[in-house]
N, CA, C and O atoms as a Maestro MAE file, in Angstrom:
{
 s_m_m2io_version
 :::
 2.0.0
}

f_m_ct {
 s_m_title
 :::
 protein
 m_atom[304] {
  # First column is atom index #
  i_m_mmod_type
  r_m_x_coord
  r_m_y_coord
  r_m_z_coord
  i_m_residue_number
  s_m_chain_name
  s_m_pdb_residue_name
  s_m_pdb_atom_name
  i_m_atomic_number
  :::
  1 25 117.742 147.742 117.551 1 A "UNK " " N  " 7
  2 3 116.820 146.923 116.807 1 A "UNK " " CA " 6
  3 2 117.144 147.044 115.319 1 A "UNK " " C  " 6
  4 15 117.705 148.037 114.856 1 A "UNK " " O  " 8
  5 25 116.712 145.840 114.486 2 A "UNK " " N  " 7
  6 3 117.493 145.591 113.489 2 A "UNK " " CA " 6
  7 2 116.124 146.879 112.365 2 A "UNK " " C  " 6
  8 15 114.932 147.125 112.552 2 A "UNK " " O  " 8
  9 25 116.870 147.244 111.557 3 A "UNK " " N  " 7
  10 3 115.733 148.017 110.387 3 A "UNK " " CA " 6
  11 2 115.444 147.718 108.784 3 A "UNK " " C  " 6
  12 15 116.300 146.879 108.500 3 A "UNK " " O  " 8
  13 25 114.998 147.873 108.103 4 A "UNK " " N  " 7
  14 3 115.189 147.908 106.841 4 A "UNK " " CA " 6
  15 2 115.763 146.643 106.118 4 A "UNK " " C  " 6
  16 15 115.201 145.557 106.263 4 A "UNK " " O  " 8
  17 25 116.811 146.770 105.387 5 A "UNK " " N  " 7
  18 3 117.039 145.200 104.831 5 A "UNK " " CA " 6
  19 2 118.058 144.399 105.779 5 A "UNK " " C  " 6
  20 15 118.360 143.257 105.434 5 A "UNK " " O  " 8
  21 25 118.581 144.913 106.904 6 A "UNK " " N  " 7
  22 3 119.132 143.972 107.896 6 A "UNK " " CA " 6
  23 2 117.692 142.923 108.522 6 A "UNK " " C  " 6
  24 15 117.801 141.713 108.720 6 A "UNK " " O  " 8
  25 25 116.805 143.475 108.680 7 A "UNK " " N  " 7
  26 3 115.651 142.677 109.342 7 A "UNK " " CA " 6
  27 2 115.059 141.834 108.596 7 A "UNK " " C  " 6
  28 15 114.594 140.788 109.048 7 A "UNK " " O  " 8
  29 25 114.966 142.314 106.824 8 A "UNK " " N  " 7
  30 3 114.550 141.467 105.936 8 A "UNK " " CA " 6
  31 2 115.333 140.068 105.838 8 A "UNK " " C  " 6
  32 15 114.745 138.991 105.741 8 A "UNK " " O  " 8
  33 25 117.151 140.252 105.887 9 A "UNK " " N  " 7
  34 3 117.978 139.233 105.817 9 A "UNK " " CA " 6
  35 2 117.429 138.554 107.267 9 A "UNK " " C  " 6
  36 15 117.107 137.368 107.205 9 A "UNK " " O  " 8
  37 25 117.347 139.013 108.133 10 A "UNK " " N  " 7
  38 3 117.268 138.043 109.433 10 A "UNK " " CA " 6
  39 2 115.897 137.586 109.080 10 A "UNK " " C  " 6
  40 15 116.064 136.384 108.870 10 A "UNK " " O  " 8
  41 25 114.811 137.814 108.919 11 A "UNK " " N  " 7
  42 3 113.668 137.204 108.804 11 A "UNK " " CA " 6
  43 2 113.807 135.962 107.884 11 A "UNK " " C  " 6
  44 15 113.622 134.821 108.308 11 A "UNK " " O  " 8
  45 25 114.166 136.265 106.520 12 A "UNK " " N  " 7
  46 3 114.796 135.288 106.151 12 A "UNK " " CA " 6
  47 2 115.198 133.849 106.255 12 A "UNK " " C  " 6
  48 15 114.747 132.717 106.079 12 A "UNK " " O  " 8
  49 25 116.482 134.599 106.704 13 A "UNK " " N  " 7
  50 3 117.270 133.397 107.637 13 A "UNK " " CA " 6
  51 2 116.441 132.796 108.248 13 A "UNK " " C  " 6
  52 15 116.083 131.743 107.721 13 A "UNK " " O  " 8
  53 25 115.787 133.176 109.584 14 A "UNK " " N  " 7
  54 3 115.111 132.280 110.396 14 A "UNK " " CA " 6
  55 2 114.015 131.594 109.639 14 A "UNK " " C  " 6
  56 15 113.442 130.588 110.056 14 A "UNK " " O  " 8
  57 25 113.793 132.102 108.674 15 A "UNK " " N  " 7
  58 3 112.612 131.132 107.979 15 A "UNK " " CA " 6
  59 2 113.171 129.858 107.715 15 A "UNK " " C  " 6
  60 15 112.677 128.794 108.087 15 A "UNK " " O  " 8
  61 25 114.507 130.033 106.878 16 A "UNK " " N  " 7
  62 3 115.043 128.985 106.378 16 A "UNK " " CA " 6
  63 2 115.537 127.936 107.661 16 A "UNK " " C  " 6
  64 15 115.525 126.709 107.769 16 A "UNK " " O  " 8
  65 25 115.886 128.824 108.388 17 A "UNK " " N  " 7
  66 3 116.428 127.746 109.365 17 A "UNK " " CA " 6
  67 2 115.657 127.185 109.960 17 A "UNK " " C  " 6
  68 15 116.124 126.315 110.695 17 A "UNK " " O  " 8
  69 25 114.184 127.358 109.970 18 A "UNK " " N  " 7
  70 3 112.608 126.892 110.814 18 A "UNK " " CA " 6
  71 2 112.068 125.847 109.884 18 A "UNK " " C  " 6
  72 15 111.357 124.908 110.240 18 A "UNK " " O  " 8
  73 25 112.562 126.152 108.370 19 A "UNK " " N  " 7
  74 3 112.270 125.171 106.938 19 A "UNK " " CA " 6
  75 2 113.416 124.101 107.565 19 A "UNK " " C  " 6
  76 15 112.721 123.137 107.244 19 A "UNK " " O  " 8
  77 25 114.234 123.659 108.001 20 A "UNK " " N  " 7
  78 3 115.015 122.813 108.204 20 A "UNK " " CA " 6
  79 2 114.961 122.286 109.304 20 A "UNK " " C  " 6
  80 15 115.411 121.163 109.531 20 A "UNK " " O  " 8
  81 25 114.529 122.854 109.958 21 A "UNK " " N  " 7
  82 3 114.100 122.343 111.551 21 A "UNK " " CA " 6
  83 2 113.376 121.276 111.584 21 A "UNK " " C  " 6
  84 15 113.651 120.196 112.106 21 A "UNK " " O  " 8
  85 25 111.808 121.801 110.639 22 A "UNK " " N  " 7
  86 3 110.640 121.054 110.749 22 A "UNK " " CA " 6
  87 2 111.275 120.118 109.419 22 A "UNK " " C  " 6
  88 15 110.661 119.070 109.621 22 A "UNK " " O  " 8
  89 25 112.097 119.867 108.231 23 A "UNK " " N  " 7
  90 3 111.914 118.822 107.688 23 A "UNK " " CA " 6
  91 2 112.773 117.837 108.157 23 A "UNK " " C  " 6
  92 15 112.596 116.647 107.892 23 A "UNK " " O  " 8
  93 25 114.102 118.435 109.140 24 A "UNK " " N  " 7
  94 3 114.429 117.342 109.698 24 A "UNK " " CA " 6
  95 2 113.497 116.335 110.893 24 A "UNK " " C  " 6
  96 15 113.625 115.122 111.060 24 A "UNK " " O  " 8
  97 25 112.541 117.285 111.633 25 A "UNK " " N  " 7
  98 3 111.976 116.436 112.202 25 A "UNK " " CA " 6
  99 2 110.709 115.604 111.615 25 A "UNK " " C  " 6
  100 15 110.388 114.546 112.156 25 A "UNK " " O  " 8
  101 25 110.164 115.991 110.754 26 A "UNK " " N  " 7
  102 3 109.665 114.942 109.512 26 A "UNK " " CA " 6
  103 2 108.387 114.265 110.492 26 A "UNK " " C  " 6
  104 15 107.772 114.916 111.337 26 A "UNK " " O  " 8
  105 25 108.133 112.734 110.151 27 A "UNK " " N  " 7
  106 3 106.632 112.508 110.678 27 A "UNK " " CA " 6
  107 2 106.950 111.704 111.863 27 A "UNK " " C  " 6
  108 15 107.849 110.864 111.910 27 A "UNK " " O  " 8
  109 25 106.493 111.882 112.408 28 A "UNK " " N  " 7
  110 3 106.592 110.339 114.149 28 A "UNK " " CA " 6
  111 2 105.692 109.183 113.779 28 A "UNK " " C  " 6
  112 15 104.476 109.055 113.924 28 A "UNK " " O  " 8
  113 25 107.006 108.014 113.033 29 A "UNK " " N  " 7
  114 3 106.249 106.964 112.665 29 A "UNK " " CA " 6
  115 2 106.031 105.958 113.642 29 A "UNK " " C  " 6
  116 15 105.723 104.874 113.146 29 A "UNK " " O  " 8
  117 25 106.109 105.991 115.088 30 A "UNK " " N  " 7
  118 3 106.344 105.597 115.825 30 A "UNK " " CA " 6
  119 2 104.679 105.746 116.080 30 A "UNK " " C  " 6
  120 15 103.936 104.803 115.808 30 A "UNK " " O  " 8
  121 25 104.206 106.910 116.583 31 A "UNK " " N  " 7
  122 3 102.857 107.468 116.763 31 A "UNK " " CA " 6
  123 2 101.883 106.766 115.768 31 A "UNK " " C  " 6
  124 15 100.912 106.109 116.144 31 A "UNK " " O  " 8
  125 25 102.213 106.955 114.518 32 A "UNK " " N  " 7
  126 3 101.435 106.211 113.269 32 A "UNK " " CA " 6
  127 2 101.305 104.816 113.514 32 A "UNK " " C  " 6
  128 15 100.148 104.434 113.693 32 A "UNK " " O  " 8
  129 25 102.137 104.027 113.563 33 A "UNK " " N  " 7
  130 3 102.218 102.578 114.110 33 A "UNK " " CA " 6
  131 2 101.564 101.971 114.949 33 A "UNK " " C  " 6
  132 15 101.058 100.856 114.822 33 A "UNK " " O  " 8
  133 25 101.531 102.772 115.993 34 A "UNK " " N  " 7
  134 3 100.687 102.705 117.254 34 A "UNK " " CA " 6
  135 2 99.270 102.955 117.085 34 A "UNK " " C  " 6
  136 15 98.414 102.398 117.773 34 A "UNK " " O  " 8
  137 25 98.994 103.893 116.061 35 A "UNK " " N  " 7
  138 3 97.605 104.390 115.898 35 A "UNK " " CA " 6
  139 2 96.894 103.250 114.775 35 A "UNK " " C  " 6
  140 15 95.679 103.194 114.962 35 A "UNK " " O  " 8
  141 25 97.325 102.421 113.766 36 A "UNK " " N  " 7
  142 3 97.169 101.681 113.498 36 A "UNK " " CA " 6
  143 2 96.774 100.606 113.929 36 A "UNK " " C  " 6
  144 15 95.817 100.000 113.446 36 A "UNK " " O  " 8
  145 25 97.563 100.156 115.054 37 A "UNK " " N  " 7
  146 3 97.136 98.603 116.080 37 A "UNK " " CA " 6
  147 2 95.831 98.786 116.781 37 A "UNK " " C  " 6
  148 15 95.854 99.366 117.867 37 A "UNK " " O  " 8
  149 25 94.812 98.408 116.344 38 A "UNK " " N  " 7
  150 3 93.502 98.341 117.008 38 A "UNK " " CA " 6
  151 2 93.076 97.545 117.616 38 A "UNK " " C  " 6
  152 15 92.095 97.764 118.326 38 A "UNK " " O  " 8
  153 25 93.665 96.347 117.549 39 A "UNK " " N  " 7
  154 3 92.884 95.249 118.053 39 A "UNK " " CA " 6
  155 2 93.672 94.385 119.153 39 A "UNK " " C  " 6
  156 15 94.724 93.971 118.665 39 A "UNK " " O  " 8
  157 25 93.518 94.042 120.289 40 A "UNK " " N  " 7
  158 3 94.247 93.800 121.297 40 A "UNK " " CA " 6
  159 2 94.181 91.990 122.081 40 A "UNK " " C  " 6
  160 15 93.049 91.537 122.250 40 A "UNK " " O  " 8
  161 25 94.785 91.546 122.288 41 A "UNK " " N  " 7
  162 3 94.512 89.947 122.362 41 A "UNK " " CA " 6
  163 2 94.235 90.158 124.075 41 A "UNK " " C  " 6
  164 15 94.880 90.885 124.829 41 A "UNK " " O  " 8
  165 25 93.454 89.570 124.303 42 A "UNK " " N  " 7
  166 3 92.425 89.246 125.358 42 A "UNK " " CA " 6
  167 2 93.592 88.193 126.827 42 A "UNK " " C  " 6
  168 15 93.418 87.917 128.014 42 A "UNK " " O  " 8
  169 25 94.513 87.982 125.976 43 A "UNK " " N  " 7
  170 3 95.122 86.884 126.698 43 A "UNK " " CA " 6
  171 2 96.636 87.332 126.997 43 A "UNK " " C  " 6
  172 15 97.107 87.135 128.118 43 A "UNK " " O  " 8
  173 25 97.430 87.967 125.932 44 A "UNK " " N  " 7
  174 3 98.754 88.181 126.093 44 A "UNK " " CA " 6
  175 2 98.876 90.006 125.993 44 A "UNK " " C  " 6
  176 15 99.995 90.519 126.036 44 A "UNK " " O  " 8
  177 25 97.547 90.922 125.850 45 A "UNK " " N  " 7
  178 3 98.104 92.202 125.388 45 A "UNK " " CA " 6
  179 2 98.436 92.563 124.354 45 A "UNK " " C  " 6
  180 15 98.620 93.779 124.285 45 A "UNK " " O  " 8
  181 25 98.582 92.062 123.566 46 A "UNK " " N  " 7
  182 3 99.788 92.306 122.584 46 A "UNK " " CA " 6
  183 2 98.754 93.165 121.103 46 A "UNK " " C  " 6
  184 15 97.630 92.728 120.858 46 A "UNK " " O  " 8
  185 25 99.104 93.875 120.608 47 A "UNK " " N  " 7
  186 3 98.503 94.586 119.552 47 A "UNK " " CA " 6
  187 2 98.584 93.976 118.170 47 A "UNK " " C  " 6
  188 15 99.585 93.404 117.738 47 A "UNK " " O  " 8
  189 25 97.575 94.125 117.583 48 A "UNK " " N  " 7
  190 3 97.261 93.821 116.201 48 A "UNK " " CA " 6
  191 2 96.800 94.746 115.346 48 A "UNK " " C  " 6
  192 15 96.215 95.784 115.655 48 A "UNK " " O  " 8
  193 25 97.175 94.211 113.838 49 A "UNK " " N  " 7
  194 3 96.656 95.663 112.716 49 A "UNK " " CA " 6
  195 2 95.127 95.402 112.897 49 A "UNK " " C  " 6
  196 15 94.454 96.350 113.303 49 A "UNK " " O  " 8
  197 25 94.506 94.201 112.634 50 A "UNK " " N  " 7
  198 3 93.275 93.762 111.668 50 A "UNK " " CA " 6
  199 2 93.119 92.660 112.254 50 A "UNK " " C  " 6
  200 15 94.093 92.170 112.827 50 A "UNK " " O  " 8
  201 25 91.890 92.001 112.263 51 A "UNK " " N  " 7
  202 3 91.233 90.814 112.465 51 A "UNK " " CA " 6
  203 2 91.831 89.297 112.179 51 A "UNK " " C  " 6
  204 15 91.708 88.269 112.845 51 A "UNK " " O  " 8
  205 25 92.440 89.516 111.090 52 A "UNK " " N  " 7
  206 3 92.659 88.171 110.229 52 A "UNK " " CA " 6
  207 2 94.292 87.993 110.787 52 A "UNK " " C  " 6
  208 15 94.825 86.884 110.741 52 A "UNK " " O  " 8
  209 25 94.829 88.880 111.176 53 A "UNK " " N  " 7
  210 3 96.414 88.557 111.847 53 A "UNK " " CA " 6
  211 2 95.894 88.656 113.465 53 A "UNK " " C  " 6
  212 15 96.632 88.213 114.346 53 A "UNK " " O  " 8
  213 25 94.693 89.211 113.773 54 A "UNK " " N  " 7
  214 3 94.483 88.360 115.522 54 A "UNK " " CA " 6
  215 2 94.111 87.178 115.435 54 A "UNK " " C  " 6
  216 15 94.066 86.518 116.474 54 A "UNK " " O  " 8
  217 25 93.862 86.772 114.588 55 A "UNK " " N  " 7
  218 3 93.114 85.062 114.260 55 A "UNK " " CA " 6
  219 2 94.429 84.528 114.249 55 A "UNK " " C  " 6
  220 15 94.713 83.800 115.200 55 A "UNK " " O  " 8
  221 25 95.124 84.690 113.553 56 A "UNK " " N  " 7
  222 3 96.290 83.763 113.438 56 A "UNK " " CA " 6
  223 2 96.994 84.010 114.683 56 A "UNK " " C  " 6
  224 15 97.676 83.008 114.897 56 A "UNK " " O  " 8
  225 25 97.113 84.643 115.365 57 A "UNK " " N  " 7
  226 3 98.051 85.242 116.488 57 A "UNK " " CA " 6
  227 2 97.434 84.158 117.209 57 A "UNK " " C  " 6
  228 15 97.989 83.070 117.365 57 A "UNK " " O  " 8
  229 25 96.207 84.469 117.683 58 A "UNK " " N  " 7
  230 3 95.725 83.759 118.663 58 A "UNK " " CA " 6
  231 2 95.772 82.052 118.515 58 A "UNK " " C  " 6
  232 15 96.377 81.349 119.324 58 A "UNK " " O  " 8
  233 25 95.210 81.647 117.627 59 A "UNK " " N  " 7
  234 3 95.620 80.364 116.620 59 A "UNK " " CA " 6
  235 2 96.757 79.774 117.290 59 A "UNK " " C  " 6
  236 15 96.902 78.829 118.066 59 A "UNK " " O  " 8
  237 25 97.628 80.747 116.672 60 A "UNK " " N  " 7
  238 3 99.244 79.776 116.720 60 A "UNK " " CA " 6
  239 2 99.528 80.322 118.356 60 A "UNK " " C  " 6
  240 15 99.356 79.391 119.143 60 A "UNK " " O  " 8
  241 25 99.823 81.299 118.865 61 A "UNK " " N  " 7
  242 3 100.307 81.522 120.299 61 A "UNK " " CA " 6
  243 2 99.149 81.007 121.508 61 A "UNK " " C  " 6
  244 15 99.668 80.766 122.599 61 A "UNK " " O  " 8
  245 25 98.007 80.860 121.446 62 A "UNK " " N  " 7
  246 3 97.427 80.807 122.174 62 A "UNK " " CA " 6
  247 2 96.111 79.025 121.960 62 A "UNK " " C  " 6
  248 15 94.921 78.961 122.267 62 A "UNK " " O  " 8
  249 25 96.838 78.115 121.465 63 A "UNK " " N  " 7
  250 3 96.127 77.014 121.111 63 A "UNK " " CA " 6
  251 2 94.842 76.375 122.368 63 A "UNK " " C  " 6
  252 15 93.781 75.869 122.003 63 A "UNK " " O  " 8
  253 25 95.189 76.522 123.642 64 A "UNK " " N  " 7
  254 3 94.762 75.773 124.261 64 A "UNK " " CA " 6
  255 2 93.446 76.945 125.183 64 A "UNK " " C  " 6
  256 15 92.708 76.508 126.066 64 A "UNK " " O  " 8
  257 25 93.429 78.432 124.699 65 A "UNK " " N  " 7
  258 3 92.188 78.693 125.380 65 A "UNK " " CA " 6
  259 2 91.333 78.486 124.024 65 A "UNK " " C  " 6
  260 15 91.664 78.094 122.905 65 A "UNK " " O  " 8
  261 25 90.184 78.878 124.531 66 A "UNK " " N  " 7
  262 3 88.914 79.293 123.301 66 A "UNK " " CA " 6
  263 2 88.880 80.517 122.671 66 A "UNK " " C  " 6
  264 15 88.982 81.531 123.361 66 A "UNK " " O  " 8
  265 25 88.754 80.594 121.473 67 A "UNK " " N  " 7
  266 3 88.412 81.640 120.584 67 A "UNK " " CA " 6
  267 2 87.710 82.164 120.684 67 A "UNK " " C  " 6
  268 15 86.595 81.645 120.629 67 A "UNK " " O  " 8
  269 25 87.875 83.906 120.955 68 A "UNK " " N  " 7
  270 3 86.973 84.880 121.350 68 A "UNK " " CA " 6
  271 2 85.435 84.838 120.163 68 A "UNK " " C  " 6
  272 15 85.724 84.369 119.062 68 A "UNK " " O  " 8
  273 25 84.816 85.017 120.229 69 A "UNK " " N  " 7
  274 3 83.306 85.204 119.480 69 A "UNK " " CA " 6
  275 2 83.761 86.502 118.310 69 A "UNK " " C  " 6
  276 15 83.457 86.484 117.117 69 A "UNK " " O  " 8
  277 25 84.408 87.384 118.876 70 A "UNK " " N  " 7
  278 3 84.461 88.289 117.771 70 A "UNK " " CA " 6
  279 2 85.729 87.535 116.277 70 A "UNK " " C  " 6
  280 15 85.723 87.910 115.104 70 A "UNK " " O  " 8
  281 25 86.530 86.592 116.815 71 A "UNK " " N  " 7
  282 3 87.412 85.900 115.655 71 A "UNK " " CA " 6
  283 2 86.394 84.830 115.023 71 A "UNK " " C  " 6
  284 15 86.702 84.469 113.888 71 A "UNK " " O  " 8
  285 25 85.210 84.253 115.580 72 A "UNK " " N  " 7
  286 3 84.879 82.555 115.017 72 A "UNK " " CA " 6
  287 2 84.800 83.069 113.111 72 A "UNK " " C  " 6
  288 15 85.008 82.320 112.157 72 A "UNK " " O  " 8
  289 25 84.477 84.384 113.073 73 A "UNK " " N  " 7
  290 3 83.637 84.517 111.349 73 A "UNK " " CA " 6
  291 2 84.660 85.112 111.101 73 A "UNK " " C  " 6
  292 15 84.567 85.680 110.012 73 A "UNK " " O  " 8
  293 25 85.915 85.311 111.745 74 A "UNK " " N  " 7
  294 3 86.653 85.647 110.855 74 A "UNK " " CA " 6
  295 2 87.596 84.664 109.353 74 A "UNK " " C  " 6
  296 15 87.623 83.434 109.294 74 A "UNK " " O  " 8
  297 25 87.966 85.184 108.775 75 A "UNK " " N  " 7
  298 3 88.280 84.216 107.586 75 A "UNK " " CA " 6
  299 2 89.666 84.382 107.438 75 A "UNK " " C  " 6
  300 15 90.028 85.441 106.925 75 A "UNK " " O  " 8
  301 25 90.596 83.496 107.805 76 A "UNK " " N  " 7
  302 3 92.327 83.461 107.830 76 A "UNK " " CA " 6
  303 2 93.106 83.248 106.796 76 A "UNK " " C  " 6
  304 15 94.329 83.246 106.934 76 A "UNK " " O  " 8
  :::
 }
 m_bond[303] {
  # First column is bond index #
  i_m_from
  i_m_to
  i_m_order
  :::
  1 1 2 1
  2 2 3 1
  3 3 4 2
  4 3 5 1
  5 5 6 1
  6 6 7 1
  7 7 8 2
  8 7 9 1
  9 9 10 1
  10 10 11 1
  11 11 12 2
  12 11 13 1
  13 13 14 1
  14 14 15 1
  15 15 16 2
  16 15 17 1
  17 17 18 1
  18 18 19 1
  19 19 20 2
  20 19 21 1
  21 21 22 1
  22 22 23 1
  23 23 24 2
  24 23 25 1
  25 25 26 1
  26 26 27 1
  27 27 28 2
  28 27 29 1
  29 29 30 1
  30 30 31 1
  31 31 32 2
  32 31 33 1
  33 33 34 1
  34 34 35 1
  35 35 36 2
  36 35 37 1
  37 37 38 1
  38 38 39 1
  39 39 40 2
  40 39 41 1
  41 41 42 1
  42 42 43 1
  43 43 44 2
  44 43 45 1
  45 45 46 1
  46 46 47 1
  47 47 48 2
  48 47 49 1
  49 49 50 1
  50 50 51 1
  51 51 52 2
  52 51 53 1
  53 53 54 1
  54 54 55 1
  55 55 56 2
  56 55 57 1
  57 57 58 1
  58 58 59 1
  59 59 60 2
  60 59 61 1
  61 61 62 1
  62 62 63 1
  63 63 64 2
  64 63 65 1
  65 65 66 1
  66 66 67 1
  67 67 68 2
  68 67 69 1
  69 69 70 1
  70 70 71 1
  71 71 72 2
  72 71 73 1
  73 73 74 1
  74 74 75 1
  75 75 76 2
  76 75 77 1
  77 77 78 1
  78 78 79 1
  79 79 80 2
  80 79 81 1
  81 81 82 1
  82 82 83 1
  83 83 84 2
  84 83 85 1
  85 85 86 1
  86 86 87 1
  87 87 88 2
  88 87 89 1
  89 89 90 1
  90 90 91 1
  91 91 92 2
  92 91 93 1
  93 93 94 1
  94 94 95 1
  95 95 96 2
  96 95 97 1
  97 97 98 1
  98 98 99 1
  99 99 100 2
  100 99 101 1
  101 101 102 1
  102 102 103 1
  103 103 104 2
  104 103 105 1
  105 105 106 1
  106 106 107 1
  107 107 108 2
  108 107 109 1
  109 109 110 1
  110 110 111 1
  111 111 112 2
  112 111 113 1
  113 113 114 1
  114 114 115 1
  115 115 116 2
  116 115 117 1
  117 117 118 1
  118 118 119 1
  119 119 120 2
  120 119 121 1
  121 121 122 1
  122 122 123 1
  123 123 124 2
  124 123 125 1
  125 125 126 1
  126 126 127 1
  127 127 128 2
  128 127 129 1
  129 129 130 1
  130 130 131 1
  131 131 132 2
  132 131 133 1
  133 133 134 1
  134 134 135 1
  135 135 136 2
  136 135 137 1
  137 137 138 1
  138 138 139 1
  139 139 140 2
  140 139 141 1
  141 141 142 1
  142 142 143 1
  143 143 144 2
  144 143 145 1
  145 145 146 1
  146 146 147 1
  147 147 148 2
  148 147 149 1
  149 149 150 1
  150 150 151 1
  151 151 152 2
  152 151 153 1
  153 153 154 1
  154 154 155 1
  155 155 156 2
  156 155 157 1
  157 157 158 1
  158 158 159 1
  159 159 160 2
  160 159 161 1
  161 161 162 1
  162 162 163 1
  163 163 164 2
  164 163 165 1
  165 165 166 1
  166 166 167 1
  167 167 168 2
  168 167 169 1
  169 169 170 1
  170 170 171 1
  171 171 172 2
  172 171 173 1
  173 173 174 1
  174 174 175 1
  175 175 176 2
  176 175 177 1
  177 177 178 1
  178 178 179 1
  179 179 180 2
  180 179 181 1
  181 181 182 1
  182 182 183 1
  183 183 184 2
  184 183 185 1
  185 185 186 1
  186 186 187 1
  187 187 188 2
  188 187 189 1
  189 189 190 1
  190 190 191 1
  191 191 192 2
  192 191 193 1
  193 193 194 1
  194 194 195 1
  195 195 196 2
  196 195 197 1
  197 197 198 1
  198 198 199 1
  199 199 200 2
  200 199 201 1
  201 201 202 1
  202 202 203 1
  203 203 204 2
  204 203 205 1
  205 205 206 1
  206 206 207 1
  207 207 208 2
  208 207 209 1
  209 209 210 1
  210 210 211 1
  211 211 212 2
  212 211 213 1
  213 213 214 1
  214 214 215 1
  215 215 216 2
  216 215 217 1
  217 217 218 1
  218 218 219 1
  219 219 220 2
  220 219 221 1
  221 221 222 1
  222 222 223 1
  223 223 224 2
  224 223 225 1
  225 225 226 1
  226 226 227 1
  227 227 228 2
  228 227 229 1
  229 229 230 1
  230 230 231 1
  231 231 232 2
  232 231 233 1
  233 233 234 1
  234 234 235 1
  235 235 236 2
  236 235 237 1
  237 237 238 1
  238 238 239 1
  239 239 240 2
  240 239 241 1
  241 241 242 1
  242 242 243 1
  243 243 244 2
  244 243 245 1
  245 245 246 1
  246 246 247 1
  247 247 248 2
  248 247 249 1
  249 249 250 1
  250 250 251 1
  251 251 252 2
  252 251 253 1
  253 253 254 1
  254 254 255 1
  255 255 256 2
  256 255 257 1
  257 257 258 1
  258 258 259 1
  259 259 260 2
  260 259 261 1
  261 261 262 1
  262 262 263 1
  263 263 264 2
  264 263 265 1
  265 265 266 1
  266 266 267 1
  267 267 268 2
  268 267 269 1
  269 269 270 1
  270 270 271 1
  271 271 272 2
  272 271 273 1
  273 273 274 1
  274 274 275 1
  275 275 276 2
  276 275 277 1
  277 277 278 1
  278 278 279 1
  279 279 280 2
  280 279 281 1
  281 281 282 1
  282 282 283 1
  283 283 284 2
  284 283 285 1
  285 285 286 1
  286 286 287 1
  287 287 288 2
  288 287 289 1
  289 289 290 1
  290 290 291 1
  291 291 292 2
  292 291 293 1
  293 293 294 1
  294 294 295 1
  295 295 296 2
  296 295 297 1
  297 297 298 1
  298 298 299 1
  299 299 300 2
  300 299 301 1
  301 301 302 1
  302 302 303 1
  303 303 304 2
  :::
 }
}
């Protein structure tokens, strides 16, 4: 077993190399993205940030059903 300043250098080390570990793996913007999309179209699935881009979504991709009650007050 390592003693004295051999253990200090290895402690060290592994710090640094645990400091590089975690900044290469950095944030999962993938997760963030996903956690963002709240709002979900009734007709195709498909995810939205906010209200005013499901209005238009629905609008332009979806012309021929009716507009859900929660879009009529929305403002585009």
């Amino acid at each position: 077993m390592a003693r004295g300043q051999q253990k200090i250098q290895s402690q060290m080390k592994n710090a640094e190399k645990q400091a590089k570990l975690k900044k290469m793996a950095g944030t999962d913007t993938k997760k963030a993205a996903a956690a963002a999309l709240t709002h979900k179209c009734t007709v195709c699935m498909s995810m939205m940030p906010d209200p005013k881009t499901y209005k238009q979504h629905f609008e332009s991709k979806h012309p021929k059903v009716a507009l859900p009650a929660n879009l009529v007050d929305v403002v585009a």
